[in-house]
N, C-alpha and C positions, 0 to 999 in steps of 0.2 A: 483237730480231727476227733471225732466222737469215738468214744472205746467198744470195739466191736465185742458182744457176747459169742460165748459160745452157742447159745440155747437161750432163748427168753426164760427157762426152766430154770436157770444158773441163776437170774438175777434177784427171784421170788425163792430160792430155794435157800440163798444164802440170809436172808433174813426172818427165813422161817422157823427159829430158834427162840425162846425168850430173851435166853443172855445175851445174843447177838444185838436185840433189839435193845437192851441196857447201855452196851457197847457203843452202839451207834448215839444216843442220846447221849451219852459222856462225850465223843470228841465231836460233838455239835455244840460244846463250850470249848472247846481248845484242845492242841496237839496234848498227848497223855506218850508216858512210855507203858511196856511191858506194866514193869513195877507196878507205876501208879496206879494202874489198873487191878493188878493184883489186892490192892489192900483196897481198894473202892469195893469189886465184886466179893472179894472173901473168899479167891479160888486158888488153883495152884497154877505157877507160872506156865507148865508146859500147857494147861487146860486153855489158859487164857490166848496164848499163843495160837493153839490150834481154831480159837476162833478168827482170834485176827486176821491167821491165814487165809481160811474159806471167804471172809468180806474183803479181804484185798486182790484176792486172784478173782472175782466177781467184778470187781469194779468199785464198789463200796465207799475204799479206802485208800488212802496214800500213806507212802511209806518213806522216812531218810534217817540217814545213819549221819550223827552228830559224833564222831569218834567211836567209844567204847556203846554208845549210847543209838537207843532207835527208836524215832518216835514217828507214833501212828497220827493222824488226823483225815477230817473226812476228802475223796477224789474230789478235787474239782470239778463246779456246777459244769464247766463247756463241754470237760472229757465225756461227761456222760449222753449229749446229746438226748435223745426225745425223753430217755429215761432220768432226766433233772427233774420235771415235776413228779415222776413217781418218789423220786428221794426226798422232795418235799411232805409227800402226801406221808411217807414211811416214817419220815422224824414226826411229824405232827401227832400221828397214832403212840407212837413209843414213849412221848411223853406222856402216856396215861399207864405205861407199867407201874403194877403194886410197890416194886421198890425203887421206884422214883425219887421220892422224901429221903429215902436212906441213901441211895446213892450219891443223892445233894449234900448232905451232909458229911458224908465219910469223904466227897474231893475236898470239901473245904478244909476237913483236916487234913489230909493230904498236904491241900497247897500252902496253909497255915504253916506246919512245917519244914517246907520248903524255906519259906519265907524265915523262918526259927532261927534254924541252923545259919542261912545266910545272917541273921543279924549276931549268933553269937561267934561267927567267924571273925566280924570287923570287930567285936568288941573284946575279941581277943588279942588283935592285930594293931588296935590303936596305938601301944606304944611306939611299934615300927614300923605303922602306915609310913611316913614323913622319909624313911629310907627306901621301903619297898617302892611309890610313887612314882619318884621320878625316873623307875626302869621305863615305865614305858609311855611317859608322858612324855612327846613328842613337843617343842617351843612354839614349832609353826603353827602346829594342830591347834594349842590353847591359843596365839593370834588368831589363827580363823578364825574359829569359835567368836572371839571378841571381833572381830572384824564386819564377819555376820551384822553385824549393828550400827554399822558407820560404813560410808560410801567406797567401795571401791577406784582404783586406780590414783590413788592420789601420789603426788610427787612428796618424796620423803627424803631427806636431805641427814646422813647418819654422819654428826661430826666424833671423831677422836674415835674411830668403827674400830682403833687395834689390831686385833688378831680378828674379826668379824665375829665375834662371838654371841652377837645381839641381830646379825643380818638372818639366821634363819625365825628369828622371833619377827621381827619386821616385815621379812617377806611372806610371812603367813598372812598377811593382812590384804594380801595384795597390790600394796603398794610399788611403786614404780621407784627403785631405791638409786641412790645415789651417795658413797661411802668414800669421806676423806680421812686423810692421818697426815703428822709431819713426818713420819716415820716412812719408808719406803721398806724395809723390812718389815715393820707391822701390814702392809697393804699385801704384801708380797704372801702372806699368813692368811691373811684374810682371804684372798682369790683363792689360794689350795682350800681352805675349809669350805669354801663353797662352791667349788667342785669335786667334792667328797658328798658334800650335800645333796648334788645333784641341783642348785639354786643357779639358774643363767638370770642375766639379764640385767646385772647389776653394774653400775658405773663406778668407776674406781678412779680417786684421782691426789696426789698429792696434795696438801692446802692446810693453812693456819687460819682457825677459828678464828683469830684478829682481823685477818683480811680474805677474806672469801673470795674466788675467784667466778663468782656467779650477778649477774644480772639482778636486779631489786624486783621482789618478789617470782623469784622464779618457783617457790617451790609452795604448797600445802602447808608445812610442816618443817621445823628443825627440832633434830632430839641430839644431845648433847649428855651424854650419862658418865659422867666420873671425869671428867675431864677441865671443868672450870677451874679446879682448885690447882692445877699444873698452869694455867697460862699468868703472861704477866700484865694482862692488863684485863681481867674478869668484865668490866664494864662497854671494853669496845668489844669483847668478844660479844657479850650478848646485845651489844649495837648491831655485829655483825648479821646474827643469825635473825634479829628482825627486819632487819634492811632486805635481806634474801627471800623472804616469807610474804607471801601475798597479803594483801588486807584479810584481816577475818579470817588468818590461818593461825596458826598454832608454834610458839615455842617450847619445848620439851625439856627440863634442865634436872638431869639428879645429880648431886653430889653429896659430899659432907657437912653436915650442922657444925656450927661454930664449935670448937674443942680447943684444948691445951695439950693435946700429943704430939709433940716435939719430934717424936722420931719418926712419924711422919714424914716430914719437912725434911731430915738427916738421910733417911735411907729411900724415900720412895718419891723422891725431887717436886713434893708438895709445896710450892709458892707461898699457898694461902693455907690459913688453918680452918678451913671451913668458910660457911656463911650463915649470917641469923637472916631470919625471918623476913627482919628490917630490911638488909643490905639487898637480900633478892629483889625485896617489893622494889627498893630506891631503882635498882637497876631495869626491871621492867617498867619504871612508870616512864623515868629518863626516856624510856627509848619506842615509847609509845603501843606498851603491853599492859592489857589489865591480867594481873595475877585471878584467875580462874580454877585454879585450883594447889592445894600446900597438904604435901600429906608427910608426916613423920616417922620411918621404922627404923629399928633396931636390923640393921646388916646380919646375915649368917652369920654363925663364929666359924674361923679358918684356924684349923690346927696348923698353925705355919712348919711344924717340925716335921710334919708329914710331907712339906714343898718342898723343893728343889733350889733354897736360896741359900746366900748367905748365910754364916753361923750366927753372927751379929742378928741377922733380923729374923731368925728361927728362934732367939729368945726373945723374941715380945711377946709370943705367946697369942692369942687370940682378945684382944683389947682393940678394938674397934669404936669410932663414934659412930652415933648415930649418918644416918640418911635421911636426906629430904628427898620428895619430889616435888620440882616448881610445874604450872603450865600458865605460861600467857596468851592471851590472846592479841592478837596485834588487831588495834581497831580501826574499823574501815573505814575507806573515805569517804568523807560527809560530801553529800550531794551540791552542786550551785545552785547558788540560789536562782532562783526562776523569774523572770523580767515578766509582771501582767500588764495589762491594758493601763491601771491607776499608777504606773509609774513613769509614762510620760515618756517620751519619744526616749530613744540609743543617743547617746551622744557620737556626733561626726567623728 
């Protein structure tokens, strides 16, 4: 609905000003506050103010309040109805004000500033970005984000899911989840977290990564994170999880790089002490995965004394081995070969 004037007098009368016409040129680059405005023009806040007034109760101008903060920019072209080409015709002349040049100049310092401060906030913050972060770094959020870039709905098969502490990173993706454990206590953990989360739609089901109780290639995808190193037979496990996985899907495996920590194995019912490089590749070629991608990190350190365990395993202190991530690809099936004309009749 176009903005009814008072008076055609009203709409010529409010930019029959110089400074009004400076005004208008500045937020015909971008919303500006009070402030900004003050150190552009070189006036006083109430002066400024009482323009801004007269071009917004006009029509001129719009107005919103960002918290403590109120920023001006120009009305929208529709509200104005027949009067949009005169607001045309009004900015085109005002870029011909004498302080034009200086105006241009004094926002750039302005926003230069703007810009200052924000860099030497983070460069003050860097040491305890890495704590501050994750308040409000959401897991789903960063999967979407990554998700954005690989196809939606795919069937994702989450083995050894625990307490479900990786299902809201997974279900940001969009994927169609499906979350085993041998644990019935750990499942039972898993469903309350993700309905805290507010995450439906997830399939929950007893089952050992040895024997899968699923159909050959039912799924996308199997991811597998921290849990190889706990079963007793590492190589049908990852038979298992390619057998489940469609041609030209994806196995997902993190665990721990081959180590000598013992106590490991003693307190936290580690089978295996890792895997090299080798062992995974062996394991994926066996079972008809090409290794597609190996990447190596260094784990968080966990001040175990600050956890809730044992006395025993609260003095190991933060001694962790590394991490790997495997991903294979399980390769598709090769097409039949095709009977031509030059091969001569089917046999009966």
């Amino acid at each position: 609905m176009a903005t009814q004037f008072q008076h055609p007098a009203v709409l010529f009368q409010a930019v029959g000003d110089p400074t009004r016409l400076r005004i208008l040129r500045l937020l015909g680059r971008g919303e500006l506050t009070v402030q900004d405005m003050v150190q552009v023009l070189g006036l006083s806040q109430p002066g400024v103010s009482k323009h801004l007034a007269i071009l917004r109760e006009a029509g001129w101008l719009s107005h919103r309040k960002d918290g403590t903060w109120g920023w001006y920019g120009l009305a929208d072209w529709s509200a104005l109805g027949d009067a949009a080409a005169l607001r045309d015709a009004v900015l085109t002349l005002a870029g011909g004000v004498p302080e034009a040049a200086g105006d241009d100049e004094a926002l750039r310092h302005v926003l230069a500033d703007r810009d200052r401060r924000t860099g030497e906030f983070f460069a003050g913050i860097a040491g305890a970005w890495d704590q501050i972060r994750p308040a409000f770094e959401a897991p789903d959020i960063q999967a979407g984000a990554v998700a954005a870039l690989v196809p939606p709905g795919l069937a994702v098969l989450d083995i050894g899911t625990g307490t479900g502490a990786l299902l809201p990173l997974l279900a940001g993706t969009g994927a169609s989840l499906t979350a085993v454990d041998t644990s019935e206590a750990m499942l039972e953990r898993a469903r309350r977290l993700c309905e805290r989360e507010g995450i439906a739609g997830i399939a929950f089901r007893r089952a050992d990564v040895q024997d899968l109780p699923f159909a050959d290639g039912s799924f996308d995808a199997a991811y597998c994170s921290m849990v190889l190193h706990h079963v007793t037979r590492p190589d049908r496990a990852v038979g298992e999880m390619a057998r489940v996985v469609r041609p030209g899907g994806r196995v997902v495996v993190a665990a721990f790089t081959r180590h000598s920590l013992q106590w490991l194995r003693e307190e936290l019912a580690h089978r295996w002490l890792g895997f090299s490089r080798e062992e995974m590749t062996a394991h994926f070629t066996r079972h008809g995965l090409v290794l597609r991608r190996y990447l190596v990190r260094r784990p968080l350190q966990i001040d175990l004394a600050r956890v809730s365990l044992p006395p025993g395993l609260q003095d190991r202190g933060a001694v962790w081995p590394d991490a790997f991530l495997a991903v294979g690809e399980k390769a598709p099936v090769a097409p039949a070969p095709s009977v031509t004309d030059d091969a001569g009749p089917a046999p009966r």
